[in-house]
N, C-alpha and C positions, 0 to 999 in steps of 0.2 A: 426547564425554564431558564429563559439567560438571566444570569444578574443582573445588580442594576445598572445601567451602562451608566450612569451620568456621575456616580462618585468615582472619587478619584484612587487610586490603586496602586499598591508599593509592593515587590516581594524580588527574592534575590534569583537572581535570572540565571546566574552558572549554577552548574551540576554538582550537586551536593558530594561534602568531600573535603579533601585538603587539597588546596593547588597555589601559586604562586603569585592569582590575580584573581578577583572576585567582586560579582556588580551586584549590586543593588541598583532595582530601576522602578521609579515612581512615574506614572504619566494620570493626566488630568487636567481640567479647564486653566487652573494655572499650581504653579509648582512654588512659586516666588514665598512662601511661606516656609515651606522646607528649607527652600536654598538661603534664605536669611539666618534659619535656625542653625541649620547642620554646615554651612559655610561660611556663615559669618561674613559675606562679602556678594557684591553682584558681582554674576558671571558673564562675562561676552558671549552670543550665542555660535553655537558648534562650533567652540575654543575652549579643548583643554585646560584647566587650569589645575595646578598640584596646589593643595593646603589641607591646614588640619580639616578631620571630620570632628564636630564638636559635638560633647555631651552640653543634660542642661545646666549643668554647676560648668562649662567652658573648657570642661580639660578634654584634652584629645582620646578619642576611640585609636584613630589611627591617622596614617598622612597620606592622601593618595589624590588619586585624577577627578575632578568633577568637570560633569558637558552638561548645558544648558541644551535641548532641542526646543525653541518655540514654536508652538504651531502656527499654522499647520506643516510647518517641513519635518516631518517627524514620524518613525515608524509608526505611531499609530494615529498620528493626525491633531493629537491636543498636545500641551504641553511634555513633556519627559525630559526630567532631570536621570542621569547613568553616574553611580559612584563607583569609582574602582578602585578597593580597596589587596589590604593583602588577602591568600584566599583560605582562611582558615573560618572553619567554622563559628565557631564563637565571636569573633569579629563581624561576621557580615550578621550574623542572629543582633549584637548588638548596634550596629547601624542601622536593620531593619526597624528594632523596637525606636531609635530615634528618634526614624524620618517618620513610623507610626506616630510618635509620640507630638513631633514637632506638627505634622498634621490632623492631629485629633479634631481643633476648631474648623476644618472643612472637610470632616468624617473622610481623612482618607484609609482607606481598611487595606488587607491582604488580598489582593489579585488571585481570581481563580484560577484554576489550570487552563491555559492558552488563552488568556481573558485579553491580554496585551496584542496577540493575534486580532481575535474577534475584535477589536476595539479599530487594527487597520482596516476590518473588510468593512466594517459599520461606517466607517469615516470615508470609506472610495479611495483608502491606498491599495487595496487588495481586491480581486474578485473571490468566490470563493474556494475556486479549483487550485489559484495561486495561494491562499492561505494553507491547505492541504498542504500545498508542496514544504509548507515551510516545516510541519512535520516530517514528513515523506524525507527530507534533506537532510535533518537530522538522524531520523532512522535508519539511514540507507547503509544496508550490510554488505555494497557491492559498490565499487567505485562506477561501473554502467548504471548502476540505482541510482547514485550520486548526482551522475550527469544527465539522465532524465529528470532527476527531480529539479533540478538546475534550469533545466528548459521550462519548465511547466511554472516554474516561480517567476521566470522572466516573461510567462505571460503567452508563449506559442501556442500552451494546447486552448490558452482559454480564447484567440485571435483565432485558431481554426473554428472553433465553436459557434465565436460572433460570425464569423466568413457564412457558414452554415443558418445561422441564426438571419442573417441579413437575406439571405436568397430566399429564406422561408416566409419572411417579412412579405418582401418583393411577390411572392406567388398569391399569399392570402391575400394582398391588397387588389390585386386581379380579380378573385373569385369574388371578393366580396362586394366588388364592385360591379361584378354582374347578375349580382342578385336582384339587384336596383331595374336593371334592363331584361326583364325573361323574354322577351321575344329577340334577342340578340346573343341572349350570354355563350351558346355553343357556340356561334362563330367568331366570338369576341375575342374566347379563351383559343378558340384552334388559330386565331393571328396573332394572338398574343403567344402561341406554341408553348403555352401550359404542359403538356406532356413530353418538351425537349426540357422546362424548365425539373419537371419533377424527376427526368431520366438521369441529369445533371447534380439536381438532389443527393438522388439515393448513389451515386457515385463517386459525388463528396464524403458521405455518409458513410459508405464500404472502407475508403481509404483512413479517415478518421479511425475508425473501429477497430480495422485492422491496427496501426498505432497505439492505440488503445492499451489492446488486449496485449499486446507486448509488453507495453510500461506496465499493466497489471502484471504481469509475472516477473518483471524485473523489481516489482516492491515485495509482494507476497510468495513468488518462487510456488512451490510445489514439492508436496509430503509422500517421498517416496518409500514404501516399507518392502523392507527383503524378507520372503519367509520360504519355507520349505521344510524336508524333512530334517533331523538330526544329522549334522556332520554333513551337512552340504557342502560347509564353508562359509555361512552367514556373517559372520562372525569376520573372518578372515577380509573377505568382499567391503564387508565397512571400514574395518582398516586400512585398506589398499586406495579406496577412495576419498578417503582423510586424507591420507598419506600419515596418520599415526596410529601407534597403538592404544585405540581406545577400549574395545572389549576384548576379554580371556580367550585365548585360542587356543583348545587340548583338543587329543583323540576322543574324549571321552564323553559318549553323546550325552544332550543335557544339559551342557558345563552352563547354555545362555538361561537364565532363570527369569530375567527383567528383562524391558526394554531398553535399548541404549541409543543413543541418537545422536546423528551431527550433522549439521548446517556447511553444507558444502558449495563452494561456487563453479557452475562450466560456463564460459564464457559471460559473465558477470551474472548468469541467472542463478539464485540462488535456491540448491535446494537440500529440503529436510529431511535426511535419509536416515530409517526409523530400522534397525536390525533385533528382530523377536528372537523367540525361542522357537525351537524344531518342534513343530507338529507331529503330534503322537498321541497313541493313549499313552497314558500314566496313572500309576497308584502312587505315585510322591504328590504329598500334597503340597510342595514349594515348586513344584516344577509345573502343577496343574495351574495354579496359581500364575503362573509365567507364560503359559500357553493360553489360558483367558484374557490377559494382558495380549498376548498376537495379534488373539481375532480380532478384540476393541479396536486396535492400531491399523489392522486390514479392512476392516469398516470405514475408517475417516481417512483411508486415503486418496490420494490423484491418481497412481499408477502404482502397482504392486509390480515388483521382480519374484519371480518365482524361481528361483535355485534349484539345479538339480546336480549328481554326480555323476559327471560323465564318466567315472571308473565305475559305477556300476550298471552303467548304463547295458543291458540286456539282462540283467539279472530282474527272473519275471517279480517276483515279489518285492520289489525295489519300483520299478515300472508301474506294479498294481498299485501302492502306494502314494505314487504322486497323483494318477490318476483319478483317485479316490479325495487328495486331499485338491485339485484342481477342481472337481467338481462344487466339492464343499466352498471355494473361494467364489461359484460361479453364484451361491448361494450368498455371499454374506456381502459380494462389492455391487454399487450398483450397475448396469451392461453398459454406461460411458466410461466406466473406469478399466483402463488399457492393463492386462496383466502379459506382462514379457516373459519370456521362460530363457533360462540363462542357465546354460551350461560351464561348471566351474571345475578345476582340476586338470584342465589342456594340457598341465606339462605333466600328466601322468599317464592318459589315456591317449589313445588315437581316434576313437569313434567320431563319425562327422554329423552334423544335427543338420535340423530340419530349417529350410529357409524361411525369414524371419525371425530365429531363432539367435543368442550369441553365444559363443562359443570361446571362453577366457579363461584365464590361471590367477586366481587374484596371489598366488602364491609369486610369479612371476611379471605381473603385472600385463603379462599378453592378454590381447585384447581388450584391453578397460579404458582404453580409445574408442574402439567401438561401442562398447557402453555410452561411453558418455556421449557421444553423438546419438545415440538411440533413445539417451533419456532426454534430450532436449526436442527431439522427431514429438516424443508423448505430451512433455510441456507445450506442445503446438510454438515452440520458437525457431525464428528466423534468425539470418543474420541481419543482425541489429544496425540498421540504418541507421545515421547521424541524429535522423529528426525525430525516434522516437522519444517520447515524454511520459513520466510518470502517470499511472491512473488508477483508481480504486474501485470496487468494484460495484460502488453505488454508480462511479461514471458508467461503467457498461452497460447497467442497468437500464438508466436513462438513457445510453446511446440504442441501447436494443428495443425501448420500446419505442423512440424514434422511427427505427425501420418500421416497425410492426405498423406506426401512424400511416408512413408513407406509403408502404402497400396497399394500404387499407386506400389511400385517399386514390391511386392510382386506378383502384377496380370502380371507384365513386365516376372517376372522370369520364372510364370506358363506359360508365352507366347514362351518362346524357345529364339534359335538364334535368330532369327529376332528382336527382341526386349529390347538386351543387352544395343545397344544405351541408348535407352530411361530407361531403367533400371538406366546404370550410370548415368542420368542426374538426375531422380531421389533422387537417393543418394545425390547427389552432391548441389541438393537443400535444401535436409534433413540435412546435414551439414550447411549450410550458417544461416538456421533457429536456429541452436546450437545456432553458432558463434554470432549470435545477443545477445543471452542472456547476454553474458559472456563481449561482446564486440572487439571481434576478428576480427573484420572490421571496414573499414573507414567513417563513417559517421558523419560529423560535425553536419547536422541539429538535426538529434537525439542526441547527445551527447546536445547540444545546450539548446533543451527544457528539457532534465533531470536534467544538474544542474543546470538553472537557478531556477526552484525550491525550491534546498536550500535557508537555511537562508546565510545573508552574515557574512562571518570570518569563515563559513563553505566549 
């Protein structure tokens, strides 16, 4: 359920912590009750002003910046008073209980997490793809994350969207206006070139999507797990890809008992590369234990690398084993999940592998160039175009069943009269799928779980 929008709402908007500078930010119909308490003075709108923050006995909390934002010029549209104090904990906790305190007579309470957001999409400073991004901007583990999310707050992907959204307008107003005339509507709609219109569509549509699905994996990336038998080099391979040493690297098979993981970036895409334990039988029960931990980890991934040793590479029982534990992975990942098989220890062997295969030293770091261009080939990424924009994967969602609408309406159109109905309804679904993106419809529970996501003061 959303809160209530209509009271007025206080909570401290930087990152919990100690730091140098620290807000408190109140917004609501009006703030003028606060800023008399806690400033003791009228402020000029969006003009800084330094003075005490005052308690209710007048002695100072602290001395810092207060900004008047009057609505509606203001991030979220109503009133919003921002204090910037210094940024220690206990100081902004006691400014907050202040401005609580000093707005108790117009029930101002604690702002819920990303409530200050939801307050701009609600007011028309935000659509709701751009409210996303305002998260999405913050979280971004990749400075290309960054700069999509950047895009998409400024409003391009949701201007492609409307682009999208107006041509679909344009077409059902056609259809539906020949419903009106059935002894004209097919020839209405073939001069009206309904079917250049809908070819046009669905190639707006493709190019979108494509976009899309980029910006979706420049925010979420993709959970790649390395496994194989004992002493592949698992181990080694994660570290080479970090570039630190983050898990133990002995002769001694076994040595990996847990999973160990790190968030790597190739080309701003960021991904989660998960290094198990060596697949085997075992009677140790802390290493059984560490190889049920693998398979969980091989179950939820994108793409598995499959390690093997190319120094043993013809030794049959070595061979028989991978074999045997390949099949088992054919068993536990689902047939969209891409497994690579990666040959490790180049600078000790000579043997040549099979194409499509790679073939690297993570002890030497040869070839884990070609890795890394092979793991972004899986992540389905390109080189990243200027214009891509952040997206989530509710957007695809809606953009895929989009297509599925447009299909659908294209085989209506080939069907003649008889099936204009079902054409416009079509459409008219293809639209609503837009309108989710952007937020052109009523839906509390969705709105609900998006911002409660945010941080709170956000």
């Amino acid at each position: 359920m959303l809160p209530r929008a209509s009271d007025p709402i206080a909570a401290i908007a930087t990152a919990p912590g100690r730091g140098a500078v620290g807000i408190v930010r109140v917004s609501g119909r009006s703030v003028q009750a606060v800023i008399d308490a806690v400033c003791g003075k009228a402020l000029r709108p969006r003009e800084a002003t330094y003075l005490p923050f005052r308690a209710a006995d007048g002695a100072p909390i602290d001395h810092g910046l207060a900004i008047h934002f009057p609505a509606p010029h203001s991030y979220t549209g109503e009133d919003v008073l921002e204090l910037q104090a210094h940024g220690g904990p206990v100081v902004l906790q006691l400014l907050l209980a202040r401005c609580l305190e000093a707005g108790r007579a117009m029930q101002l309470r604690v702002a819920e997490p990303g409530e200050f957001t939801q307050r701009a999409f609600l007011n028309d400073k935000l659509d709701l793809a751009q409210a996303e991004a305002v998260a999405d901007l913050i979280d971004a583990s990749t400075e290309a994350a960054a700069r999509s999310a950047s895009r998409s707050l400024a409003g391009e992907f949701s201007r492609e969207i409307g682009q999208l959204r107006d041509a679909l307008i344009h077409l059902r107003m056609l259809v539906e206006a020949t419903l009106d005339f059935p002894e004209e509507e097919i020839d209405f709609l073939r001069k009206a070139d309904a079917q250049g219109q809908l070819d046009r569509l669905q190639e707006m549509l493709a190019a979108v999507l494509r976009r899309a699905r980029q910006g979706a994996l420049l925010r979420e990336g993709i959970k790649v797990v390395i496994a194989g038998q004992p002493n592949a080099g698992k181990s080694s391979l994660l570290n080479a890809l970090a570039g630190a040493e983050l898990a133990i690297v002995t002769p001694i098979p076994g040595t990996t008992r847990d999973v160990v993981s790190q968030t790597i970036q190739i080309e701003g895409v960021p991904l989660h590369v998960v290094d198990t334990a060596g697949l085997r039988e075992s009677d140790d029960p802390v290493e059984k234990i560490g190889i049920e931990r693998a398979w969980a980890q091989i179950a939820g991934a994108d793409a598995v690398l499959f390690l093997h040793d190319l120094t043993r590479a013809g030794d049959a029982a070595y061979e028989d084993g991978d074999r045997q534990l390949l099949q088992q992975l054919a068993d536990h990942v689902p047939e969209a999940v891409p497994v690579l098989s990666v040959w490790n220890k180049a600078d000790a062997a000579t043997a040549s592998v099979q194409d499509g295969e790679v073939r690297l030293s993570a002890k030497t770091g040869d070839g884990l160039q070609a890795l890394r261009a092979r793991l972004l080939e899986l992540a389905g990424w390109q080189a990243a175009p200027e214009g891509v924009y952040i997206a989530r994967e509710r957007h695809l969602q809606a953009l895929r069943r989009v297509d599925g609408h447009l299909m659908e309406a294209v085989a209506h159109l080939h069907e003649g009269s008889l099936a204009l109905d079902l054409l416009a309804e079509e459409l008219r679904l293809a639209q609503n799928a837009l309108n989710e993106i952007t937020g052109a419809f009523d839906a509390d529970d969705l709105l609900g779980v998006i911002f409660s996501s945010f941080c709170i003061g956000k």
